[in-house]
C-alpha positions as CSV (number, residue, x, y, z in Angstrom):
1,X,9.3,-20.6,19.2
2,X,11.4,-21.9,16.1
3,X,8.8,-21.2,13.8
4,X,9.3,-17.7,14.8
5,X,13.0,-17.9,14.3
6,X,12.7,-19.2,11.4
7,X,9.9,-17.0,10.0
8,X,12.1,-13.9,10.9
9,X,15.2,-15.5,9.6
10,X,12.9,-15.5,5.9
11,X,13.9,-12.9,3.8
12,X,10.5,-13.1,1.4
13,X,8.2,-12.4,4.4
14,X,10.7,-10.2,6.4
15,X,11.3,-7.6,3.7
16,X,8.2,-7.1,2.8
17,X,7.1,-6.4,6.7
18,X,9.9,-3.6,6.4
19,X,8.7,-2.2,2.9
20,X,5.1,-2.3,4.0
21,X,6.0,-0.4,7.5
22,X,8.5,2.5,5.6
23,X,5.8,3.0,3.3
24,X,3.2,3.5,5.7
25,X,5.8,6.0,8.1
26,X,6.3,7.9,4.9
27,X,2.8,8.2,5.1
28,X,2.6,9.8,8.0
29,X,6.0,11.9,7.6
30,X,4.1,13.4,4.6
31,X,0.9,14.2,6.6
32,X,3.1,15.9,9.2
33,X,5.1,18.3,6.1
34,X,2.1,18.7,4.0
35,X,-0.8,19.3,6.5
36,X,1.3,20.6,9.5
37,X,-0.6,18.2,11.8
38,X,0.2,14.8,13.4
39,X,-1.8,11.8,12.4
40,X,-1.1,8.5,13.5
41,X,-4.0,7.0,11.6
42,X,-2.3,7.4,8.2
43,X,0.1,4.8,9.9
44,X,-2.4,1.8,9.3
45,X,-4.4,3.6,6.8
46,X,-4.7,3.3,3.1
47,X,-4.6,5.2,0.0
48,X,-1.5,8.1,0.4
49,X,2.2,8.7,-0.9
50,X,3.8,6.0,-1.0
51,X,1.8,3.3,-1.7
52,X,2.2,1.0,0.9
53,X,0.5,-2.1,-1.0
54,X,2.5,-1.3,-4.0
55,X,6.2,-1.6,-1.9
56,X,4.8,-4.3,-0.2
57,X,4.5,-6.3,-3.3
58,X,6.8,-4.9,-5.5
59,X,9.7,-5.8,-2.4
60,X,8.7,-9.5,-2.2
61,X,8.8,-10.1,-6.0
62,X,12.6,-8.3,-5.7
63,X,13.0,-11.0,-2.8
64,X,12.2,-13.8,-4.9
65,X,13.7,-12.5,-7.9
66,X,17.3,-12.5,-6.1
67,X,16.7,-15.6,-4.2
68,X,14.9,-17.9,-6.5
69,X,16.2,-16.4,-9.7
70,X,14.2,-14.2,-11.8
71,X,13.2,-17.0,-13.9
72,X,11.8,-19.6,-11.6
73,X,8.1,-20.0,-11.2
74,X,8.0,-18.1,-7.8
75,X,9.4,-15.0,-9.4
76,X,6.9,-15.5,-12.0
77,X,3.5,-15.9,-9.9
78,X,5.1,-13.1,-7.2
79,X,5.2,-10.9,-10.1
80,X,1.8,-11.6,-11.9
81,X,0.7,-10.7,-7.8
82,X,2.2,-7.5,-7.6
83,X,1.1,-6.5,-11.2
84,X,-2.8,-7.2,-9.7
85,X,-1.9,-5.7,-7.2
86,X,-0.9,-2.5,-8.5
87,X,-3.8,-2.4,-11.0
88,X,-6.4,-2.4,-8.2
89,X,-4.8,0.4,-6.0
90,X,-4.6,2.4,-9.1
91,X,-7.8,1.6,-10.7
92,X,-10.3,-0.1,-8.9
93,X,-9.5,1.3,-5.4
94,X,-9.2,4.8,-6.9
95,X,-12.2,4.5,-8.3
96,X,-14.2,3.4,-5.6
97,X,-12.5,6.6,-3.2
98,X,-14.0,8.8,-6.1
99,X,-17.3,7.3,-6.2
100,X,-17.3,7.6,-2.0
101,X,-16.5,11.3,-2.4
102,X,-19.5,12.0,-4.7
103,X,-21.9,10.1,-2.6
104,X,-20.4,11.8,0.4
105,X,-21.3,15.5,-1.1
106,X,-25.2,14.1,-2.5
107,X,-26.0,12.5,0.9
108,X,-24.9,14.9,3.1
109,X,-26.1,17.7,1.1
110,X,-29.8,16.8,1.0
111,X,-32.5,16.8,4.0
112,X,-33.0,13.7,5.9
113,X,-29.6,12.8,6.3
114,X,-29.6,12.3,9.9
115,X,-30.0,8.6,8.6
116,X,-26.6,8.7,7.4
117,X,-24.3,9.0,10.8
118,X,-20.9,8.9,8.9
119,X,-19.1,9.7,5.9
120,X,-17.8,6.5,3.6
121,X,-14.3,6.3,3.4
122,X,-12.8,8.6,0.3
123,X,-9.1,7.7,0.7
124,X,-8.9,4.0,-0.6
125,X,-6.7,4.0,-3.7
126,X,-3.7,5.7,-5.2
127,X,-2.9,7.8,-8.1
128,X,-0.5,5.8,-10.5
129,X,2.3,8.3,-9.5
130,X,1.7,6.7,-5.9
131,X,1.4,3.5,-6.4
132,X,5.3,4.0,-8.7
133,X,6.7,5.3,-5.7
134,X,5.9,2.5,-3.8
135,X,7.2,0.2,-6.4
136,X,10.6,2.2,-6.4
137,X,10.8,1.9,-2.7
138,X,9.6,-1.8,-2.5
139,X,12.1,-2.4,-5.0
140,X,15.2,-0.7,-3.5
141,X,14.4,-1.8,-0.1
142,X,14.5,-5.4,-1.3
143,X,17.9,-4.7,-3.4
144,X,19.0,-3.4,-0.2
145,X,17.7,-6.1,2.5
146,X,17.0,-9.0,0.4
């Protein structure tokens, strides 16, 4: 039980928990204005405004960087992270969501699909304006908590 206490009483991983879980009820918030329906699965889902992996990050570098300094080696490595991290929901991610949604439209479009008994997932990455949002509220949630 005290490595719960203590775990909770961590700023670094506590922040980030709330970042993560804003970012993600923004997610569905912005389902419910947007496309007038309710959708819990955007709660643990990815890709979406804000992005969730982007505040995540971005809120434990801020973490570090006001409790370790902003130039000790944690700050340093946290921040190299959330930089990867960034890249790949923007880029790689992205990409990969665009690729699903071609493949979705050829397979389903053709005969003989009844092999094929779901779509693959589209929504995976984050336009850059996304993935800045989610730095911006990482960041201020961790000026705030942190």
């Amino acid at each position: 039980m005290e490595i719960v206490k203590v775990m909770l009483a961590n700023k670094v991983i506590v922040v980030p928990v709330i970042a993560w879980f804003v970012a993600q009820t923004l997610k569905v918030i912005n389902v419910i204005l947007f496309e007038k329906k309710l959708d819990f699965t955007r709660f643990i889902g990815s890709g979406g405004m804000p992005s969730s992996h982007s505040s995540y990050i971005v809120s434990l570098a801020t973490a570090v960087g006001k409790i370790q300094g902003v130039g000790s080696v944690e700050f340093g490595i946290s921040l190299a992270v959330a930089f990867i991290v960034m890249y790949d929901a923007a880029g790689i991610r992205r990409a990969a969501g665009k690729q699903a949604k071609v493949l979705n439209k050829l397979v389903f479009s053709q005969e003989g699909r009844e092999n094929f008994d779901e779509n693959l997932k589209e929504l995976l990455g984050h336009s850059p304006f996304e993935v800045f949002m989610g730095a911006i509220l990482g960041f201020l949630l961790a000026l705030c908590f942190a």
